[in-house]
N, C-alpha and C positions, 0 to 999 in steps of 0.2 A: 715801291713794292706793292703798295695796297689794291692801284688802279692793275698791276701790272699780273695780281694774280685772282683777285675778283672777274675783272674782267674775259681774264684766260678760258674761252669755251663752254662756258655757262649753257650750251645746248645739249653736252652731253653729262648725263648723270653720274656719279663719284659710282666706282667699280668697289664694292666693298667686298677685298677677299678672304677667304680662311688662307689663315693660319699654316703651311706644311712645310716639308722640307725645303721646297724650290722654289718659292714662290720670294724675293729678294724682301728684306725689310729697310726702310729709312727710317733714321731715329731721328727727334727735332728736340733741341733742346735750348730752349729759348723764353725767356721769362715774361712774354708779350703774347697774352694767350691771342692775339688775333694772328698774329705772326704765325703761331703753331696751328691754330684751326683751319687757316686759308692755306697754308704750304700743305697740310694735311691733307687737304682736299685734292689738289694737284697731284701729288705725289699718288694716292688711291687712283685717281683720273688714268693718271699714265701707268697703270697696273702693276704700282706695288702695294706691301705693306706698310702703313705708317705706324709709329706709336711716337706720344709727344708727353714732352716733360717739362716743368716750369724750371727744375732745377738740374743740377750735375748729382749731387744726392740720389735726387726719385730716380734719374738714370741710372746710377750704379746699383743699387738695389732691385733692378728690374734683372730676370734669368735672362743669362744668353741664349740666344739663338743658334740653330744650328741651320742656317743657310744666308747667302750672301748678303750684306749688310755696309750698311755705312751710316753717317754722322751728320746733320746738318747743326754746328755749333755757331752759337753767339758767343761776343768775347764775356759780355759780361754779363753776369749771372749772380744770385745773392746770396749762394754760397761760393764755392770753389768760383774762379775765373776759366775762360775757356782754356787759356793755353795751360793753365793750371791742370785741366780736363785733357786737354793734348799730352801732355807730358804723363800723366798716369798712363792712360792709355797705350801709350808708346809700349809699355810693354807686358800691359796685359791682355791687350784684346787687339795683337795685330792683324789680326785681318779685319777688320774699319776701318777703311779711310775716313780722313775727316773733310769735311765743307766749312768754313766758316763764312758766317752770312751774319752779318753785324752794319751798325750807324754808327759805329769806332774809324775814324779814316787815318788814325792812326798809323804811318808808313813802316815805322820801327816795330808796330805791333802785328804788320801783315809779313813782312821779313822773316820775325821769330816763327812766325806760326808755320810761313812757308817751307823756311829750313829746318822744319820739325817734321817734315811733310807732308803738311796739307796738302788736297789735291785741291783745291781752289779758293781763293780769299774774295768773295764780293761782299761788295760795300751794298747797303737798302739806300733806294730800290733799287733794285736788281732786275732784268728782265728772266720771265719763266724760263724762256728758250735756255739760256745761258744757265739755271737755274739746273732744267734736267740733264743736260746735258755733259756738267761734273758729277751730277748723280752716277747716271750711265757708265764714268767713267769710273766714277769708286765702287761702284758695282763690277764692275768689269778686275778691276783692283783687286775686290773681296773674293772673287770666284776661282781668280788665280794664287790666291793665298789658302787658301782654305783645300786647292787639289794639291798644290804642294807639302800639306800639313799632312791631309790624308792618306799620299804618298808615305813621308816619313816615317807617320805611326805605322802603316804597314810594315814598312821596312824592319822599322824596330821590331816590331814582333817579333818576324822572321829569327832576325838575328839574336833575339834573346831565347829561341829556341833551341840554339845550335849549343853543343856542349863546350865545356872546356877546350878540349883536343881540337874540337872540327872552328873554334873560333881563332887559336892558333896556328894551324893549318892555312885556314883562309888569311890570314894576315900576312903571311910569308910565301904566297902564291899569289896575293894581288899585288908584291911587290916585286914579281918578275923571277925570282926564285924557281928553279926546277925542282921535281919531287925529290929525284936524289940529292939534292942539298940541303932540302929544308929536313928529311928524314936525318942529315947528320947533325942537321940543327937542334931537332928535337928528337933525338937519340931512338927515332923509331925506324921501322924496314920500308921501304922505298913502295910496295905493296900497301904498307898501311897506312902510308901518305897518302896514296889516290884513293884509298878504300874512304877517310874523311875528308879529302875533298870532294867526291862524287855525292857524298852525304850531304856536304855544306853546299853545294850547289844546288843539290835537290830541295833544300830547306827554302835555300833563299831563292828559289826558283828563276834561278840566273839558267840562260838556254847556252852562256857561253861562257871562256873566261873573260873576256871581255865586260859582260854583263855582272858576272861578279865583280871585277875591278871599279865597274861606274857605283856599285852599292854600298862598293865600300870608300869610297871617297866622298859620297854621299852623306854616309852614317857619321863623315869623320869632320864634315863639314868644307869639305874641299872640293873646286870647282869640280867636275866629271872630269875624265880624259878626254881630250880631240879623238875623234875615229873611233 
């Protein structure tokens, strides 16, 4: 790894960027300060943000970010272990993928990591190419987790706006129910059935019922409908 990333383009100068919302960050978390200083480097080169940590500690104690990110872990570390760090992870901060980039060639230990989902296990040295190229990829990863987050929270909003009536309404209209049955359902006039579903649509800013139906299987954690 050392020839492979010292050597890497040394003509052109490290891109040191601010800080904002879109600009992607890699984290390095690796107990080899050369390892983190020279991946650092590259990783700035190929225009991201980096920030590097000796431990899984200094890393969790660092604020999250609020744009697309990922991990470059080691296994082993002098506090926590990586997959130790995987496994938290797992379900606090999914939108990170993980890298593990380790001198562990341990087969059982690149297995676990992988079915924990890593997006890539290299063994040092590692060539850069290969190196950015699962960045890319958990980047790619982070971007599509983080619009479907943003997604939801929206959603939720909406639907935490709607009142009692027009949340009952909408639950018995995206199950295929017609206004006059769901009115016998909830003992209201077939008029004030559409009167809270035109509300609840308007809320949830569905253009169809259709649209309401993908929102609410959404909210409810089930696939969309086909069509």
């Amino acid at each position: 790894m050392r020839d492979s990333i010292v050597d890497w383009d040394r003509s052109i100068p490290p891109r040191i960027l601010e800080r904002d919302a879109v600009t992607p960050v890699v984290f390095i978390v690796d107990s080899d300060v050369w390892t983190r200083d020279s991946l650092g480097l590259v990783i700035q080169q190929a225009g991201w943000c980096s920030e590097t940590f000796a431990s899984a500690r200094a890393f969790l104690a660092y604020p999250r970010v609020h744009a697309p990110s990922c991990l470059v872990l080691d296994l082993t570390l002098p506090d926590l272990s990586g997959l130790d760090l995987q496994k938290r992870l797992a379900t606090e901060r999914t939108d990170m993928p993980i890298i593990f980039a380790t001198g562990n060639s341990d087969v059982s230990m690149a297995v676990q990591a992988m079915k924990a989902g890593a997006v890539e296990f290299l063994i040092k040295p590692f060539s850069v190419e290969r190196m950015l190229a699962a960045i890319r990829s958990a980047l790619d990863s982070s971007r599509t987790t983080l619009g479907h987050d943003a997604e939801m929270q929206t959603l939720r909003s909406r639907y935490a706006s709607l009142s009692h009536r027009e949340r009952e309404v909408m639950a018995l209209v995206t199950t295929g129910l017609m206004n006059k049955r769901i009115g016998g359902e909830l003992g209201i006039s077939e008029v004030t059935v559409k009167a809270h579903r035109g509300r609840a649509m308007h809320k949830m800013k569905a253009e169809s019922l259709a649209d309401l139906v993908t929102m609410a299987a959404r909210l409810h954690g089930e696939p969309a409908p086909a069509g």
